[in-house]
N, C-alpha and C positions, 0 to 999 in steps of 0.2 A: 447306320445305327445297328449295333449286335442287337442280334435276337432274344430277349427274355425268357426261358424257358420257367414255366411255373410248373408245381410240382403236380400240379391236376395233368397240363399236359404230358409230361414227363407220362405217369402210370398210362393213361391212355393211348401213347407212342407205343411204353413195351407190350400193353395189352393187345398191341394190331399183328403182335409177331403171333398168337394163338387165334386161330380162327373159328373155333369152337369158346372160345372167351365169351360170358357173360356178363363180364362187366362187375360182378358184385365182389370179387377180390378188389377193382379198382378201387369201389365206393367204400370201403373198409378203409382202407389204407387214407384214403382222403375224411372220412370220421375220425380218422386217429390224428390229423393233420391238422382237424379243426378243436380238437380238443387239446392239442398241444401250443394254439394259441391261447387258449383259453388260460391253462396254466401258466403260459409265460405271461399272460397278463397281471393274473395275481402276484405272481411270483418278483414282476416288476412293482408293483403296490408291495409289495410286505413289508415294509419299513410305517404305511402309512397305513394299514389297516390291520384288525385284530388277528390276525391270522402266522406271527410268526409263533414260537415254541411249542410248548408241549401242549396236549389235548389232555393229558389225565389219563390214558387209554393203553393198552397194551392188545398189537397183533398178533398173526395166528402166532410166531417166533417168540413172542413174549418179550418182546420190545417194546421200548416208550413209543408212542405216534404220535408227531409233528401235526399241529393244526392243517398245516399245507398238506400232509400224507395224506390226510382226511376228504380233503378239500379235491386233490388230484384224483384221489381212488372214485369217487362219487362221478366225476365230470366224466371221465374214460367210461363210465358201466350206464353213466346215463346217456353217453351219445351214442352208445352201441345197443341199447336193451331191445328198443323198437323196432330196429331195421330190419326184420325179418332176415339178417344176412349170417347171422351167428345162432348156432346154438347149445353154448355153452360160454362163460365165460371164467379166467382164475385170478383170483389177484393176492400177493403176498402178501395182503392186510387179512384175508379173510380164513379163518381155520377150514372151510369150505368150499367146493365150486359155486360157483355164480349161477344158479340159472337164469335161463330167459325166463322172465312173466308169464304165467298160464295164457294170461290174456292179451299175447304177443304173438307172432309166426315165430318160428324157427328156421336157420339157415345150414348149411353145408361147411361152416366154417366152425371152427374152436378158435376163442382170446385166450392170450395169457398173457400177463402186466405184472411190473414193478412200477407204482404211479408212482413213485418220488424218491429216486434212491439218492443218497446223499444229504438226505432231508436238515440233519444239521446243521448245513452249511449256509440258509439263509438267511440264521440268527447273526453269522459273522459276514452276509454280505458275499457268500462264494458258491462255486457252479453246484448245479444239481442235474438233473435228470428222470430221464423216464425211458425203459425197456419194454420193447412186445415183441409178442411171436404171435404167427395165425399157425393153427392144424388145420387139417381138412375132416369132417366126421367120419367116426370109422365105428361110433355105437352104431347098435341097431337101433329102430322104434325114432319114433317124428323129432323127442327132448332130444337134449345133449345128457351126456353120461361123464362118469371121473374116467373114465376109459377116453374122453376122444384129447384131455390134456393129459394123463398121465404116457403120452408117446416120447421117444426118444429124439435126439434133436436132428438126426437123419431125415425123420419123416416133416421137419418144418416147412412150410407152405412160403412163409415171407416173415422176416424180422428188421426191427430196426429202433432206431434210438432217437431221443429229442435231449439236448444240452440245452439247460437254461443257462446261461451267463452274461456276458457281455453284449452278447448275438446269441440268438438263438436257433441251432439246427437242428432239422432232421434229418436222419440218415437213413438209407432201408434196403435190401435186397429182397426180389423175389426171385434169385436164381440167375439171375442177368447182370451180376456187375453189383458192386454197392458204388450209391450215390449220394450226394448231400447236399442238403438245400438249405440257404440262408432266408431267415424271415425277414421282411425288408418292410419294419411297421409301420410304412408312410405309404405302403397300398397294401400293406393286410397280408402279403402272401409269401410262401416261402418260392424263393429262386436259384433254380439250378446255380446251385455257387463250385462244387466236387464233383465233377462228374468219374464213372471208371475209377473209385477210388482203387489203388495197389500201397500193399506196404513197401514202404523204403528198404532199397538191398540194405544201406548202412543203417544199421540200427543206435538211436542216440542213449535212448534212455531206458533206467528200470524204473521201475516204482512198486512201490511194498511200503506197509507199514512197520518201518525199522527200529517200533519201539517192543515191538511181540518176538525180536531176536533171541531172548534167553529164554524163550517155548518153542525156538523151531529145532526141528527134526537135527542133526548132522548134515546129511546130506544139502538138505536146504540151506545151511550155513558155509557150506562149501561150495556151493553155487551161486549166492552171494558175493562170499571172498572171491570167487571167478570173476563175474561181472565186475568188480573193482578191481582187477587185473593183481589181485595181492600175491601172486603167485609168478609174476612176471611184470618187474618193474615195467620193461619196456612195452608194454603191451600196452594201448589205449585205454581205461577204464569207461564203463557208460554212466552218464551222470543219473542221479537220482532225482526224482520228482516224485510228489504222493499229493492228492490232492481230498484225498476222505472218501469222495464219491468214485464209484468204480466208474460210473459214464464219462466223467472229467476225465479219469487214469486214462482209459480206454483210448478215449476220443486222440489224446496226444500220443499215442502209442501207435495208432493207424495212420495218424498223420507226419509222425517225425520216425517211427520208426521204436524196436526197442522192447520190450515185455515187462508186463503187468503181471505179478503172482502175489498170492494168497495162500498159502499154504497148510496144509493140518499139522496137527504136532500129535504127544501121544496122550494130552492129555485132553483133545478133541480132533479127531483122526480125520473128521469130514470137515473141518475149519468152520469156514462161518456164512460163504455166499449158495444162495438157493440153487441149485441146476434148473427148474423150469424155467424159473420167471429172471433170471439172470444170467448164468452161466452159460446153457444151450443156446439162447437167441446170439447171445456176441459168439460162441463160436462157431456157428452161421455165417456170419457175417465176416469174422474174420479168416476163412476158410474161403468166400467169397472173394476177399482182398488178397487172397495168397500167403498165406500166416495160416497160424495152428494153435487149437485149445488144446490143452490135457489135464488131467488131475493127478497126473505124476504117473498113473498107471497105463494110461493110453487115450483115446481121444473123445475128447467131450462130446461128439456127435452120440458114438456108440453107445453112450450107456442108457438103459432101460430104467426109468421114473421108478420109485415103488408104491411111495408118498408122495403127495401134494408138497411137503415145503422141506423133501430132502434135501441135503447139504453135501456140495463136495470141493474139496480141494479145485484152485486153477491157478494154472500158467497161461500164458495168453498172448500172442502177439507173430513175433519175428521164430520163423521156422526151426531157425536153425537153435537159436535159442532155448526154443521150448524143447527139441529133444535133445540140449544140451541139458538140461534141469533132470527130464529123465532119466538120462544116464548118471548123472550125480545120486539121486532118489533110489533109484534098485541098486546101485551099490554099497549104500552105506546104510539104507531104512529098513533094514526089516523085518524089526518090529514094528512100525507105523504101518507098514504092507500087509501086515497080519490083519493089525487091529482093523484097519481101511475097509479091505477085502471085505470083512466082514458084515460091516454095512451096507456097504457098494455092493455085494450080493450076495445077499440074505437067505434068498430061495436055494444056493449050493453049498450053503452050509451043512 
């Protein structure tokens, strides 16, 4: 009989490679693990309890929030607030950091979450998800500070992702590989189902929101009509797939190969997905897998938070690809390069 690797074991195998390891990055990662049952539980009830559509509410982005938004952000902040293992935490519901509770410890870690991106989609029955990153503290003083999440995504500690859909996985690197485990709800646990995830050299698919074409840039529309080979009948074109939720995009882009972009235009230069709580953790991960983020300018890792729930432009996936897109972008954008720059960094203006 093969081996069943559970995701408890898994963390605790790569945790044996440090030997100054304390164990509390494990117990994090396994909090986040048990709380992404949690939400797949609901999330498989939403049809039969009160909890699909809207709340009535708008987050820090000033967006409507999904009952289930509500419901996910809660579970994530309450299975971490206790554990003396964090201390700080961010979530892209909230105009604010999270603190730990006065009357909690503090840990050596920083959270940051997207508890429900795609939230949408489980009014019509389609995938959603959840995105995290750990930092490591780098305030001074016992709390955590907006200084230990405002870090760049260089200094990521461990990121990873949970897909609610059909099956429900997690995915995660701490710097060793990404890996992905399926939940197997007839014992409760997620199991090594991905191990060594790499992207595909043949890249299949793009995916973009193809109805925001007459806002994007030139360039972005030229690199488009590339991916569809309009420029070369005989060239292969990559099929399109879009699925609302970046996690859903993503997850098929890692697995089949192919890139994910979202682009700014000039009448919103930073587009529309956060760098902390979404952007930097997948291109973590996907830099893990062998693949590349960028925001047209150069690479997701590099750039330096200024705000809590900045926004920038991404490309995402298959290598060659994305500094395929770049090279489209600085040649024909720039005025979008201007306007971007500007926000993208502010302090050299």
């Amino acid at each position: 009989m093969p081996s069943l690797v559970t995701i408890e074991r898994h963390i605790i195998e790569q945790q044996r490679q440090y030997p100054d390891a304390t164990g509390t990055f494990t117990q994090i990662l396994q909090d986040m693990a048990l709380a992404a049952k949690i939400i797949a539980r609901e999330a498989r009830r939403a049809g039969l309890v009160n909890i699909l559509g809207t709340a009535g509410s708008l987050n820090a982005s000033g967006e409507l929030q999904h009952k289930l938004d509500i419901f996910a952000d809660q579970i994530i902040f309450k299975m971490n607030d206790h554990t003396g293992r964090l201390c700080v935490m961010a979530s892209e519901e909230h105009d604010d950091i999270l603190p730990i509770p006065e009357h909690f410890p503090c840990g050596r870690y920083a959270l940051v979450f997207d508890p429900l991106d795609g939230s949408g989609n489980p009014d019509v029955n389609a995938s959603i998800g959840t995105i995290f990153a750990l930092f490591r503290k780098v305030s001074a003083g016992e709390r955590g500070a907006l200084a230990d999440v405002l870090q760049s995504g260089r200094q990521i500690a461990a990121a990873g992702y949970i897909v609610y859909g059909p099956s429900t996985m997690m995915v995660y690197s701490t710097g060793q590989g990404v890996h992905g485990f399926t939940l197997d709800s007839s014992l409760g646990e997620f199991i090594l189902s991905h191990e060594n995830l790499k992207m595909p050299s043949a890249p299949r698919y793009y995916s973009t929101n193809q109805g925001n074409e007459r806002y994007w840039t030139e360039g972005v529309r030229n690199f488009v009509g590339w991916l569809q080979a309009k420029d070369d009948p005989s060239r292969k074109p990559l099929d399109g797939r879009y699925m609302g939720a970046l996690v859903a995009d993503f997850h098929r882009i890692l697995l089949k190969g192919g890139i994910y972009l979202y682009p700014g235009n000039l009448q919103n230069p930073a587009g529309k997905l956060r760098l902390i709580y979404e952007c930097a953790p997948l291109a973590y991960l996907i830099e893990q897998a062998g693949g590349y983020a960028s925001d047209g300018l150069g690479n997701i890792l590099d750039i330096q938070p200024h705000t809590l729930h900045q926004r920038v432009p991404l490309f995402i996936g298959d290598r060659n690809l994305v500094e395929q897109a770049e090279r489209f972008i600085q040649a024909h954008d720039a005025e979008w390069l201007t306007a971007y720059r500007a926000l993208r960094e502010p302090a050299v203006q």
